[in-house]
C-alpha positions, 0 to 999 in steps of 0.5 A, a space after each residue: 615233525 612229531 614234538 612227543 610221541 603220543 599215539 591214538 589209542 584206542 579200542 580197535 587200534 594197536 597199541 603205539 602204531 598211530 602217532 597222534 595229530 592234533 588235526 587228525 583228532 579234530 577231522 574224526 571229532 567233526 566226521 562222528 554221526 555225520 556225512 563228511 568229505 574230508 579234503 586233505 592235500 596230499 601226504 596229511 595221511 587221508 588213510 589214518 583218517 579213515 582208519 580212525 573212523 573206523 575205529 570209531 565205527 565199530 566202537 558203536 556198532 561192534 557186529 557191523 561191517 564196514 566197507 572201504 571202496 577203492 578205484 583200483 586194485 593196487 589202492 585195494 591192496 594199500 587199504 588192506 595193508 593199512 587195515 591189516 598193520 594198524 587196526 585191532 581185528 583179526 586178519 582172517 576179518 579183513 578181505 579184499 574183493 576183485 572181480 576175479 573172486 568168483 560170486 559165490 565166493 564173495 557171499 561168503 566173504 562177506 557175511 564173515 568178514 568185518 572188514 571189506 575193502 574193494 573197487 566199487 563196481 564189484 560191491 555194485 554188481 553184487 549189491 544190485 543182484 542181492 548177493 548181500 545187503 548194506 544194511 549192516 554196514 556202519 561205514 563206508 569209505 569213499 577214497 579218491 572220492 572226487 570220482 564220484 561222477 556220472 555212472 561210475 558205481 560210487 553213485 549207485 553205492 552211496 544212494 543204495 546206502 542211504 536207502 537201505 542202512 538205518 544209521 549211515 555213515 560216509 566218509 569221502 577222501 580226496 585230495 581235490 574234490 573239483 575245480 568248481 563250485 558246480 563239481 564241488 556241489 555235485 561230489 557233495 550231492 552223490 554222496 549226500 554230504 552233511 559236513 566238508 571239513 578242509 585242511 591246508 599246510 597252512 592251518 595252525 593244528 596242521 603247520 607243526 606236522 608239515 614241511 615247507 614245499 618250495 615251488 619253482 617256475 623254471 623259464 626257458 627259451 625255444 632256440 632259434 631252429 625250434 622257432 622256425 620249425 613252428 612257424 612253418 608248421 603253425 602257417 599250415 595251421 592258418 592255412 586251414 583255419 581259413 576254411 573256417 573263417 570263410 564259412 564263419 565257423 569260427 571267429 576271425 579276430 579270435 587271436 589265439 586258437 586251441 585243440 578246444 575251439 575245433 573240437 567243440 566244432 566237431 563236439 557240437 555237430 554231433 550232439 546236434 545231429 543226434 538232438 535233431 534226429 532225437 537220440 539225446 530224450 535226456 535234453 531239454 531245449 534249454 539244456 541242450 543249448 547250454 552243453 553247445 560249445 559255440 552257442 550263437 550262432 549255433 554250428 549247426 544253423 550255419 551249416 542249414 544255412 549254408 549247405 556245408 559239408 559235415 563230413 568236410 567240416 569234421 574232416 578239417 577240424 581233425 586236420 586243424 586238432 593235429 597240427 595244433 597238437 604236433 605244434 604243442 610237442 615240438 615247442 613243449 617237449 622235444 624234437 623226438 616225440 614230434 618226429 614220432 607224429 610226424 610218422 603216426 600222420 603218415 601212417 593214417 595218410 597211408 591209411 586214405 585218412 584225408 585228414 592226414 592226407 592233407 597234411 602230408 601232401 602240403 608244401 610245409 611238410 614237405 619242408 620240414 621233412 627236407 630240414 630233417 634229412 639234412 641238419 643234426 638232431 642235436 640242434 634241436 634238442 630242447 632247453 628243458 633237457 638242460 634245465 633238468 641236468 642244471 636242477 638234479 646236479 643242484 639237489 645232489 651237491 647242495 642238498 644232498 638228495 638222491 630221491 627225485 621224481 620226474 613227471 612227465 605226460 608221455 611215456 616216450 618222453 620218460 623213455 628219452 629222458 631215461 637215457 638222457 639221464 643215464 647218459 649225463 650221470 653215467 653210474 653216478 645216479 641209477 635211473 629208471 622210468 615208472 609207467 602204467 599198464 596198458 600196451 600199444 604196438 612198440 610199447 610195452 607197459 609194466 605190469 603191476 608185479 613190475 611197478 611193485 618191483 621198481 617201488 620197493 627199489 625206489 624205496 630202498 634206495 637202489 634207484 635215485 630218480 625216477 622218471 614216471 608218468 601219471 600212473 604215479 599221481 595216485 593209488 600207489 605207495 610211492 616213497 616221500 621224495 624231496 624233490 619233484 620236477 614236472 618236465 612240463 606243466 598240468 592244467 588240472 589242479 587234481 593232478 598238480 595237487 596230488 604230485 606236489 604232494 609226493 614231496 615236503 613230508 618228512 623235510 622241506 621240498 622242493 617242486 620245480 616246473 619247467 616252462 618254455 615261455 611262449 608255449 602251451 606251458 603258460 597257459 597249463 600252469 595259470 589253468 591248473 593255479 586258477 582251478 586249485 584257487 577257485 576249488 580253495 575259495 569254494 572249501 574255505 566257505 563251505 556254507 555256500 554249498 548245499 549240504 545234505 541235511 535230510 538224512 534220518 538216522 536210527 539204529 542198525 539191527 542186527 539179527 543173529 544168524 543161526 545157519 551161515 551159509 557156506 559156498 558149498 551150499 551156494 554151488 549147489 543152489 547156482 541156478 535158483 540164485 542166479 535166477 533170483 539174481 535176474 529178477 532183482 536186476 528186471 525189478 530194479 530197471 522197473 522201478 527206474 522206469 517208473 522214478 522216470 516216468 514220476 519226475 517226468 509228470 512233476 516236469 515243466 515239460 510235461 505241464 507244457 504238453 498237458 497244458 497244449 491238449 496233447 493227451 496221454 495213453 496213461 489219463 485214457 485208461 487210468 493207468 496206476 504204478 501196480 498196473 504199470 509195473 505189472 504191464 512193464 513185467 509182461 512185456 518183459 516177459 513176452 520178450 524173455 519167451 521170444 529169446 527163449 524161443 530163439 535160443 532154442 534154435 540157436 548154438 548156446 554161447 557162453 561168455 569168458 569171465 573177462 569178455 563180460 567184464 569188458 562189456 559191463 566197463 562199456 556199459 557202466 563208464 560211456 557217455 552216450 553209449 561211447 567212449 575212448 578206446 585209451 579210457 577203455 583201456 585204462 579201465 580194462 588195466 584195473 581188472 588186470 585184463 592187460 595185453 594180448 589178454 585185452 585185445 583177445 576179449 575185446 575182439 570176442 566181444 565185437 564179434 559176438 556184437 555186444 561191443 564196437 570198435 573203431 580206431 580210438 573208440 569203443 561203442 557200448 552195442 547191448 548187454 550180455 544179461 
């Protein structure tokens, strides 16, 4: 809805490429010489943001860098294209990194490039082993800054950053930052955030670029045989919810029970059982109490008390998750996807999974699998079908639109409603699904050449709807559509933002949400409205969030270099780098120790222990940080020698590239050393480690015992540094 066609132009910018807007220009005025997370929805072009800032970047620095961080490939690959089309830089000056360049390669990149965009853990790795330094980076770009959490590498990028740049700039993008002020605050910590800006569809200097985006709640009705087949299926639910209410693990007069209620059953067990045995040296008494689930009575007095079995008490809660689940697909999505776990019970139970095994030996699913041999699919197919072909025959008659996304949470789901499609509309619409990478047994995944592929005909307009899972939520260049359909609802307010936002940007959208009433929907949508209003409020007030107001600026030095170094002379000088490398790395963990050790003695902990006689080895020998750090130094010594001598005894191994990238996704994204084998997975697909490639690594890592696995899990065993 541009009303002239006016265009930033600036010094770094090609000339009539960014059309101009009034909120844009207002966003970089207040993001000059500051920290800021910019939080826009999506389709108020977060990139042109940064793409001004950059501008703005080199302007005052003109011999600096400045590093755009993405958290996946196909992202990386967008940043440079944006880079590449709208800014005023040679091309040769624009790289992007991958873990697939190699080191030495990356060095050189580097020092000659001006612009690099990457994913983080790559600039992690090589930062942390002095491969290159940040101090002449004027900015750097956090996108998808909502990420930057826990050990995910935006968190070491940010504070390194802050350490070593003289004159530091942060930019943070994202379309939601949280569903919290709590989640809010800490975004805002991590990336030491000065200065939050907030836009909406509804502020005046934004209003005039945007279309409406009109929302639809569609209500269904389960029919009768649906009705029934749940309410066999949730009497079996009951019937093993008493096993708890007996032992008064859970409340008898609850009303309603969700996979969450037996899974803090099973989450406070373990977290239990390792703060007993001391594994959890991270938790206070008062933290742990505050992270239980079931916080009085405590689950694990319950079970002193009583002499439970744990093992029968994980058992059933995995029974109680997986009938709560299967009731949740049958009455949300179709009587297919619950036939298939249905057969995904029976595999286990063929497996001796007794919480499988229970269910398949009881009376109800006996019953139900009766009921199948005998009625017709056909009368159990979901309303929400139907609902479907009534909304696209609208958008294509009264609208006039071809381009249609459907969002649905299960790729058999977009594969049965492919067909479904496909059968309803014959030739008249072409239609086809959109997944993500990863592969299981009977289901293959696209690969990204494919994604490219089907965007570019999505694009073109060889394809009319497409039926996409969440790989299509963010980091790909999907088209504006006008229409945008979630064949059920989400309960995050991230994933309902950045959907929604597919839509409204070049004429008014339409975004409908199927509902069956009754259901798990109710409960997703209201979840998903109440974050996205609490997030709003917490933004629209920034001041009761506590910015950063403690960062000293200077001015960036820049030194010339007379001899660039070439890759030849990095090759040739491998085993001194590499060396160097590992002691950057020893260095680094030593100074954390001693960070741990500071905070500690500035505890309350540690004044309660001082404070009850308990003497300490450092206040009888007088141990200073030099004395420290150099003991630290010899024990690690002592230990490397030993590994040395061992070595000598031992068969060399040597790591493929792709084993040592699994390990260190372990290492740097489980929580306690663990971590689902799906998030995994989906970690893997971003460094293009996909397929048999995957499970071939995977199994070489398990074998040489760096990793573990189990059935959905994967367990961090050691390093391979």
């Amino acid at each position: 809805m541009q009303s002239e066609a006016e265009y930033f132009n600036e010094p770094f910018l090609k000339k009539n490429r960014v059309f101009y807007r009034q909120y844009q220009n207002n966003i970089i005025k207040k993001c000059k010489g500051r920290n800021s997370l910019v939080v826009l929805p999506t389709g108020l072009g977060k990139t042109i943001i940064g793409i001004l800032l950059i501008g703005k970047a080199l302007e005052k620095y003109s011999k600096s860098k400045v590093i755009i961080l993405a958290p996946t490939r196909p992202l990386v690959s967008q940043h440079k294209a944006s880079c590449e089309d709208f800014l005023n830089i040679d091309s040769n000056l624009i790289t992007s990194f991958t873990g697939k360049i190699s080191p030495e390669k990356r060095i050189v990149l580097f020092n000659n490039s001006k612009i690099i965009v990457s994913t983080p853990q790559v600039i992690k790795n090589d930062v942390e082993r002095g491969r290159y330094d940040l101090k002449q980076v004027s900015l750097i770009i956090f996108d998808e800054a909502h990420r930057t959490r826990g050990n995910y590498a935006y968190c070491f990028i940010s504070n390194e950053y802050l350490n070593t740049c003289k004159d530091p700039l942060v930019l943070g993008l994202t379309a939601s930052p949280g569903k919290s002020y709590f989640h809010i605050q800490q975004l805002c910590d991590n990336l030491f955030i000065e200065n939050v800006i907030f836009k909406t569809y509804e502020d005046k200097d934004v209003k005039q670029y945007i279309y409406d985006i009109d929302t639809y709640l569609e209500f269904v009705d389960l029919p009768i045989k649906v009705l029934e087949l749940s309410a066999i299926w949730y009497n079996l639910f009951e019937k093993f919810l008493r096993f708890f209410i007996e032992k008064k693990l859970i409340p008898p007069n609850k009303g309603y029970y969700s996979k969450l209620d037996f899974l803090g059953v099973s989450r406070d067990l373990t977290l239990s059982l390792r703060y007993i045995n001391g594994n959890l040296p991270e938790l206070s008494e008062e933290e742990y109490q505050e992270a239980l689930y079931f916080q009085s009575p405590r689950i694990i007095d319950l079970v002193k008390e009583n002499s439970l079995n744990v093992e029968l008490i994980y058992s059933y809660s995995s029974s109680c998750i997986s009938l709560l689940h299967g009731k949740d697909l049958l009455e949300s999505q179709n009587i297919s996807l619950f036939e298939t776990f249905l057969e995904k019970i029976e595999y286990k139970s063929g497996h001796d999974i007794l919480s499988a095994k229970r269910i398949i030996n009881s009376d109800h699913y006996k019953f139900i699998k009766n009921i199948f041999e005998q009625d017709n699919r056909d009368n159990y197919l979901h309303p929400k079908i139907e609902k479907l072909f009534s909304i696209i025959t609208e958008e294509i008659e009264d609208f006039h639109n071809n381009k249609i996304i459907v969002f649905t949470q299960y790729r058999e789901m977009a594969e049965f409603l492919k067909g479904k499609l496909m059968e309803r509309f014959g030739t008249r619409l072409n239609v086809e699904k959109f997944i993500g990478q990863s592969t299981k047994i009977n289901d293959i995944g696209f690969s990204q050449y494919q994604q490219g592929e089907i965007i570019k005909q999505f694009k073109a307009g060889a394809i009319d709807i497409l039926v996409a899972t969440s790989v299509a939520e963010e980091g790909l260049d999907i088209p504006n559509v006008d229409a945008i359909i979630f064949y059920e609802p989400v309960p995050s307010e991230i994933r309902l933002i950045q959907r929604r936002g597919r839509t409204g940007r070049h004429a008014p959208g339409r975004c409908y949400l199927l509902i069956a009433k009754g259901t798990i929907d109710v409960p997703f949508y209201k979840a998903a409205e109440r974050k996205e209003m609490a997030m709003n409020s917490v933004l629209s007030d920034s001041k009761q969030l506590d910015l950063c107001d403690v960062v000293n600026r200077g001015q960036i030095c820049f030194k010339a270099v007379s001899n660039k170094i070439s890759e030849l002379d990095l090759i040739k000088n491998y085993k001194e780098r590499r060396k160097r490398e590992k002691e950057l790395l020893a260095n680094r963990s030593i100074e954390e120790i001693i960070s741990e050790l500071d905070s500690f003695v500035q505890s309350n902990e540690f004044k309660k222990l001082k404070d009850s006689g308990v003497t300490f080895y450092s206040d009888v020998i007088g141990l200073d940080k030099l004395k420290l750090k150099s003991s630290i130094l010899k024990i690690k010594g002592n230990q490397e020698g030993k590994k040395k001598n061992k070595k000598m005894t031992e068969r060399k191994i040597y790591l493929n590239h792709n084993v040592k990238t699994l390990i260190r996704i372990a290492k740097t994204y489980s929580v306690d050393g663990k971590m689902s084998l799906s998030d995994f997975k989906e970690f893997a697909e971003e460094e293009d480690i996909i397929e048999k490639k995957f499970y071939a690594h995977l199994n070489q890592a398990c074998y040489l015992g760096y990793l573990k696995r189990t059935s959905d899990t994967i367990e961090f065993i050691m390093d391979y540094d």
